[in-house]
TORVEXDO-373089 format. One record per residue (C-alpha): x, y, z; residue number from 1; residue in three letters. Coordinates in steps of 0.02 Angstrom, whole numbers, plus 50000, padded with zeros to 5 digits. Example, Ala and Ser with C-alpha at 12.3 -4.5 7.8 and 13.67 -1.06 7.14 Angstrom:
<rs>
X:Y:Z:nr:rest
50615:49775:50390:1:Ala
50684:49947:50357:2:Ser
</rs>
This chain:
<rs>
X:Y:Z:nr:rest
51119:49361:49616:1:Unk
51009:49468:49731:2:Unk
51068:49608:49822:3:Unk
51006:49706:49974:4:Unk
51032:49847:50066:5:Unk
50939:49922:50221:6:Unk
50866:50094:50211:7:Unk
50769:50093:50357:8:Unk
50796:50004:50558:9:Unk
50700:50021:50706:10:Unk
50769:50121:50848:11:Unk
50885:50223:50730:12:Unk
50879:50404:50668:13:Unk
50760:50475:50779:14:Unk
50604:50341:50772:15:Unk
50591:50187:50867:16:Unk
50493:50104:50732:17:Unk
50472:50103:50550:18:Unk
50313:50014:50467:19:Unk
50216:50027:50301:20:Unk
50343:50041:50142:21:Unk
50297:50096:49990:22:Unk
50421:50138:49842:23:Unk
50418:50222:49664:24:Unk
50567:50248:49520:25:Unk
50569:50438:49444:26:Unk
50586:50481:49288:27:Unk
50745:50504:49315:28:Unk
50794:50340:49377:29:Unk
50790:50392:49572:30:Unk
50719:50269:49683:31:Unk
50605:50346:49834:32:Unk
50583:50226:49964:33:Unk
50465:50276:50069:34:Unk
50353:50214:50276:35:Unk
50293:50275:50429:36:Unk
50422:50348:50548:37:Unk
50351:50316:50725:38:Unk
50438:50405:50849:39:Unk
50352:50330:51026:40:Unk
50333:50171:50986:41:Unk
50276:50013:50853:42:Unk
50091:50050:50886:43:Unk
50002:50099:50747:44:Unk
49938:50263:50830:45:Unk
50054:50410:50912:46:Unk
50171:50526:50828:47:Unk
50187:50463:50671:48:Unk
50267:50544:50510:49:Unk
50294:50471:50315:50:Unk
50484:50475:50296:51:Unk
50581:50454:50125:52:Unk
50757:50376:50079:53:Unk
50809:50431:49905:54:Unk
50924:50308:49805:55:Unk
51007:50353:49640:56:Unk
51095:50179:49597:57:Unk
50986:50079:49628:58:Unk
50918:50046:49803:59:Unk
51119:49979:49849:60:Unk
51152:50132:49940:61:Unk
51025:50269:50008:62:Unk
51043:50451:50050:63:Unk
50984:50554:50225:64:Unk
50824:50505:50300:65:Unk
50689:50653:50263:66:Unk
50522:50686:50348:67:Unk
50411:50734:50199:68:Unk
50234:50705:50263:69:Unk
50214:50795:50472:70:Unk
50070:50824:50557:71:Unk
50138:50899:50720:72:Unk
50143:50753:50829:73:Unk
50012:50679:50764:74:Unk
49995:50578:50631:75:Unk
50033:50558:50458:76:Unk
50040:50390:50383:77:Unk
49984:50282:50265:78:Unk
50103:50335:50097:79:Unk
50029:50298:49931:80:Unk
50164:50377:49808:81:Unk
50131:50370:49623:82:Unk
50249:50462:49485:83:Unk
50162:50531:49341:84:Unk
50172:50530:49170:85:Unk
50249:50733:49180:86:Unk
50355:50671:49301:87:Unk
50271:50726:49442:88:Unk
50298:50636:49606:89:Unk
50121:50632:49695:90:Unk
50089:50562:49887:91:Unk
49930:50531:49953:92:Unk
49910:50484:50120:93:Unk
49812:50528:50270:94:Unk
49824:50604:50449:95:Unk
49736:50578:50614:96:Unk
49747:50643:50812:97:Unk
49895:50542:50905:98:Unk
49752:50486:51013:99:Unk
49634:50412:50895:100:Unk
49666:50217:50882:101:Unk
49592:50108:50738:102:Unk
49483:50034:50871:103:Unk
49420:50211:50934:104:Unk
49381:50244:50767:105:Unk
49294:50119:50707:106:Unk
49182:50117:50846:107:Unk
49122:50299:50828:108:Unk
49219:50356:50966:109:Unk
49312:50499:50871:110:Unk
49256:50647:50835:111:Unk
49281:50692:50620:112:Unk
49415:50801:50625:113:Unk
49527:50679:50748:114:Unk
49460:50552:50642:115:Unk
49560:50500:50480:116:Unk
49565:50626:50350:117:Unk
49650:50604:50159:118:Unk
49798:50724:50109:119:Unk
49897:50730:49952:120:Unk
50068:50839:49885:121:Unk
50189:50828:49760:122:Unk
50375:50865:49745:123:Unk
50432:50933:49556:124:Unk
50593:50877:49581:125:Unk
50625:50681:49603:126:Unk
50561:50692:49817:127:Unk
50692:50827:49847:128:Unk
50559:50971:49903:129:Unk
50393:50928:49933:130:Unk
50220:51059:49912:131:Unk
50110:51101:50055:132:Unk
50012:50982:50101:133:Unk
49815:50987:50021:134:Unk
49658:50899:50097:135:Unk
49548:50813:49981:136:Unk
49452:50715:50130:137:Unk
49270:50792:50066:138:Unk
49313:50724:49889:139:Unk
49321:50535:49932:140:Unk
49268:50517:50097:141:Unk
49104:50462:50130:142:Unk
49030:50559:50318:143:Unk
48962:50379:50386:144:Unk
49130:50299:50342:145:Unk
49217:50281:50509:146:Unk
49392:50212:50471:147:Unk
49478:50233:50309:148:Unk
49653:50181:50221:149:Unk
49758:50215:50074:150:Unk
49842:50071:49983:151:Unk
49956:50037:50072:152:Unk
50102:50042:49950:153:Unk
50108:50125:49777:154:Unk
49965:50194:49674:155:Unk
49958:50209:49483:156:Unk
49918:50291:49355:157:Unk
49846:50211:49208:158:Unk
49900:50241:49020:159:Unk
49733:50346:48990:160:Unk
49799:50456:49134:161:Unk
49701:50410:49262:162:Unk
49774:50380:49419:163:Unk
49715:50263:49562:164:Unk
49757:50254:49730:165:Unk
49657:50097:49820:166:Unk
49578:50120:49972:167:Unk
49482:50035:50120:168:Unk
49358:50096:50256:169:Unk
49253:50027:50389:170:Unk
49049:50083:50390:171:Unk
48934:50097:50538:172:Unk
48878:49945:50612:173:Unk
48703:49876:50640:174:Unk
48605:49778:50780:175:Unk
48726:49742:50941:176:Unk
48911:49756:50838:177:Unk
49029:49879:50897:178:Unk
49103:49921:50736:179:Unk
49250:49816:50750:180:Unk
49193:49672:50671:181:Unk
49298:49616:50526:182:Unk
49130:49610:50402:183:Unk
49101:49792:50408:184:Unk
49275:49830:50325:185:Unk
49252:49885:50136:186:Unk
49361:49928:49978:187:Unk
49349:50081:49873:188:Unk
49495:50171:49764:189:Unk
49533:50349:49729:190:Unk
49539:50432:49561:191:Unk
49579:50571:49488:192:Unk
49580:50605:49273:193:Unk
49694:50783:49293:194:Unk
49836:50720:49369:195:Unk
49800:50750:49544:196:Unk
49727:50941:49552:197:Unk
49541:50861:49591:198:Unk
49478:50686:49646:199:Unk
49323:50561:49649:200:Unk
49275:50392:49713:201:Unk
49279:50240:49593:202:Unk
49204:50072:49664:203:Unk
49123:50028:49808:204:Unk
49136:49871:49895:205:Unk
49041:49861:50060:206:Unk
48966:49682:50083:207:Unk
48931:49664:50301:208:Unk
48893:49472:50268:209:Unk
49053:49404:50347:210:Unk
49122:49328:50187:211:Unk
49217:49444:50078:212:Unk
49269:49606:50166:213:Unk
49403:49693:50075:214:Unk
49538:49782:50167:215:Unk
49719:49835:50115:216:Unk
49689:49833:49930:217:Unk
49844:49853:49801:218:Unk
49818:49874:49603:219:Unk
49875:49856:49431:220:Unk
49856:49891:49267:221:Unk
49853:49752:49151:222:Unk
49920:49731:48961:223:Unk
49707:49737:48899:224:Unk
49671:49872:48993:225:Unk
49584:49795:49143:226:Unk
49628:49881:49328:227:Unk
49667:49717:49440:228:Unk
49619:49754:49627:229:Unk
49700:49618:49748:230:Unk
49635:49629:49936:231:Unk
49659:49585:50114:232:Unk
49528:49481:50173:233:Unk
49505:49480:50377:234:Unk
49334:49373:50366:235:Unk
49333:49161:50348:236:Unk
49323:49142:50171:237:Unk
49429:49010:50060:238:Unk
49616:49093:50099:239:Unk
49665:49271:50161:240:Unk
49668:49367:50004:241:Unk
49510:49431:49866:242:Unk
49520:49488:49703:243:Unk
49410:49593:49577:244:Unk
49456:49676:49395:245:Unk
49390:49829:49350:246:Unk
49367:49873:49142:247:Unk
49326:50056:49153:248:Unk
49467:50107:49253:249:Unk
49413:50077:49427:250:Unk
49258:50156:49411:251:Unk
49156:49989:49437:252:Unk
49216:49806:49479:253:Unk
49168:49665:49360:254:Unk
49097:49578:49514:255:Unk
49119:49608:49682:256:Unk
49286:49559:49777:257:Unk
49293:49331:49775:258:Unk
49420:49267:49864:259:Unk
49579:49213:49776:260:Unk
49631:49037:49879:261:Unk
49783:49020:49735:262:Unk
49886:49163:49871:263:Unk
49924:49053:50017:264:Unk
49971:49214:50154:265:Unk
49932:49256:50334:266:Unk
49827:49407:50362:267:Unk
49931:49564:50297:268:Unk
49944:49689:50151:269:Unk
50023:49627:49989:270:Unk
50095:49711:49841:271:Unk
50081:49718:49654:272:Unk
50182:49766:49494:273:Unk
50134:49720:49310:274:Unk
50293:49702:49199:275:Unk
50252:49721:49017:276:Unk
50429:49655:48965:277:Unk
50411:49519:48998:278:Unk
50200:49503:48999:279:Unk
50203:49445:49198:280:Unk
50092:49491:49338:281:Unk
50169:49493:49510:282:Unk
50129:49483:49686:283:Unk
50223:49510:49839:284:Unk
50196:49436:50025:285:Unk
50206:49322:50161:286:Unk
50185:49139:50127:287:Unk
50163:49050:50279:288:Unk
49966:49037:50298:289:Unk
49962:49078:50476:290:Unk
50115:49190:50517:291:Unk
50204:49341:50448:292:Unk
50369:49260:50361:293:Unk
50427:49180:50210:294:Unk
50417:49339:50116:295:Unk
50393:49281:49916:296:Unk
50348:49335:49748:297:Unk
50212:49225:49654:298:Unk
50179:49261:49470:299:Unk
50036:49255:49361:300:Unk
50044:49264:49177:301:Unk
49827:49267:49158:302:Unk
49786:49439:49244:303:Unk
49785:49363:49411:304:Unk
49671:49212:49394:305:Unk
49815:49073:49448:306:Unk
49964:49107:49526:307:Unk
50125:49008:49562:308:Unk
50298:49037:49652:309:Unk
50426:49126:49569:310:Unk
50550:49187:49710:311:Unk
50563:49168:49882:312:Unk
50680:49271:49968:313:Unk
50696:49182:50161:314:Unk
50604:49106:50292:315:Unk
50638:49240:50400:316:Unk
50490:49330:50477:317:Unk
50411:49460:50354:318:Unk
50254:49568:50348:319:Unk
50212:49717:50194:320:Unk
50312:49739:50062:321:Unk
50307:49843:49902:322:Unk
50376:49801:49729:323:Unk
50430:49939:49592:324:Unk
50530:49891:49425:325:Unk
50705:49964:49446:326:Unk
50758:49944:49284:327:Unk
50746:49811:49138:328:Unk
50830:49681:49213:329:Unk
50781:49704:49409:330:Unk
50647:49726:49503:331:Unk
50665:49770:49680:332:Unk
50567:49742:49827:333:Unk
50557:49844:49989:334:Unk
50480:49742:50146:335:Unk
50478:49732:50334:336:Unk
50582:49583:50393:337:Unk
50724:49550:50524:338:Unk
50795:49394:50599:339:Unk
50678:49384:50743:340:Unk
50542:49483:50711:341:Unk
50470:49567:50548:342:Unk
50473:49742:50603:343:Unk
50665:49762:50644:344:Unk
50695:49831:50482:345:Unk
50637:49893:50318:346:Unk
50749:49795:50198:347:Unk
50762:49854:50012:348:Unk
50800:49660:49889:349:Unk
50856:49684:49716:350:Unk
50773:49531:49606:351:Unk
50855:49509:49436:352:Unk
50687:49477:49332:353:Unk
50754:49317:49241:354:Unk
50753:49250:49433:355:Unk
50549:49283:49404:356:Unk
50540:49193:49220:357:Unk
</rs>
């Protein structure tokens, strides 16, 4: 039987809103739950900070709330957590002025250093401390790339090393547009081959033709080796969601993001976790094709070409989620939902995995 718990409300603990989760197991069996603390308000600009819940059984109980990612009262957002192979708990994210809104941004209105900038730091000892903060912004950030994401949710790091964090952006517009037009957002991933001390851009997927515009991107690696890249798609195209598999590690796609009509889902970010015991591929998200609710897991067992439903947790409205393995029998599942609206809380589900098979 599933059990939940609730690390995270809105209103409570000093921040009237909590959005974007993301959440990683140590080494050491700790569960760090992490999302944006936004102290004003819901809005996806203002003081914002990345906050972290640790859990040590679990995810059925959770310690004190800690700010590990400030920028003054600005923000810092966007968590893309990732524990390495040393053990070595790395966070990239990235910060902007309070000021600058995703719509200022992407139509050139912002200056570069309001603009979004990419950050990363590491804590030694399961997300107890936490480093100084470094900026790796000049490392993979293009100049003429106006707005620009990580993940959101967890990054990985693949069993040559490698670690990938997925990204998105939005590039300068042509003729009459404004920027904001859904075609000009684009997919690209971070990587780095020494654990974090230096980074580079992998793909590139900028296609402005109003099809296939990746956005929120989330990745895997699968049993063969492949990197599987599953994207939110804001442009009319068969479904909301786009795939692409990578075979060198994220350096190049296969082929360019095609959309992936077998994820029925409203517009919104999406998670993903390869198990390797058993062999299953899994996806997290909405599954209501036109609003944010029915949060559910589908499950592919081909590297993401088909998918089908393996659990769905409610009807209730839901929005982005995250999935990390907890242990061999559970998988657990930390999402926005509430009864009324999907960003009351950020609720934490344990899934026993024979509910998935």
């Amino acid at each position: 039987m599933a059990e939940t718990s609730t690390p995270f409300r809105a209103g409570r603990e000093g921040y009237a809103s909590f959005r974007i989760p993301a959440v990683v197991v140590t080494r050491a069996a700790t569960l760090l739950a992490f999302c944006e603390g936004r102290v004003g308000s819901a809005q996806d600009h203002g003081n914002i900070d990345i906050v972290l819940k640790r859990s040590t059984d679990g995810g059925r109980t959770w310690g004190p709330l800690q700010a590990v990612a400030k920028n003054g009262d600005n923000l810092a957002g966007n968590p893309a957590p990732v524990v390495l192979d040393t053990g070595r708990v790395l966070l990239v994210h990235v910060r902007n002025a309070a000021t600058a809104s995703e719509d200022a941004i992407r139509r050139g209105k912002v200056t570069a250093a309001d603009g979004r900038r990419v950050w990363v730091r590491h804590s030694d000892d399961d997300g107890v401390t936490w480093s100084s903060p470094r900026e790796i912004t000049g490392q993979v950030k293009k100049t003429s790339w106006r707005w620009y994401a990580t993940t959101p949710g967890h990054a990985i790091q693949l069993g040559t090393g490698r670690v990938v964090v997925p990204g998105n952006h939005t590039v300068p517009p042509t003729g009459t547009d404004n920027g904001t037009e859904a075609k000009y957002n684009s997919g690209h991933c971070l990587l780095s081959d020494d654990r974090g001390e230096t980074w580079y851009l992998g793909y590139i997927d900028q296609n402005p033709d109003n099809y296939i515009n990746a956005n929120e991107t989330t990745a895997a690696e699968l049993p063969d080796g492949r990197v599987y890249f599953n994207s939110r798609n804001d442009s009319p195209s068969p479904g909301n969601r786009a795939d692409a598999h990578s075979k060198d590690g994220g350096k190049t796609l296969v082929k360019p993001f095609r959309p992936q009509a077998g994820l029925v889902t409203p517009v919104v970010q999406g998670s993903l976790l390869q198990l390797r015991d058993p062999d299953l591929l899994l996806y997290s998200g909405p599954a209501d094709p036109g609003f944010r609710a029915l949060m559910t897991v589908r499950a592919s067992a081909d590297g993401g070409t088909t998918w089908r439903t393996a659990y769905t947790l409610d009807g209730l409205p839901a929005a982005y989620s995250d999935l990390v393995r907890v242990d061999a029998s559970t998988v657990g599942l930390l999402y926005e939902t509430g009864d009324f609206g999907a960003y009351e809380t950020i609720t934490f589900r344990r899934i026993p995995v024979t509910a998935l098979t």
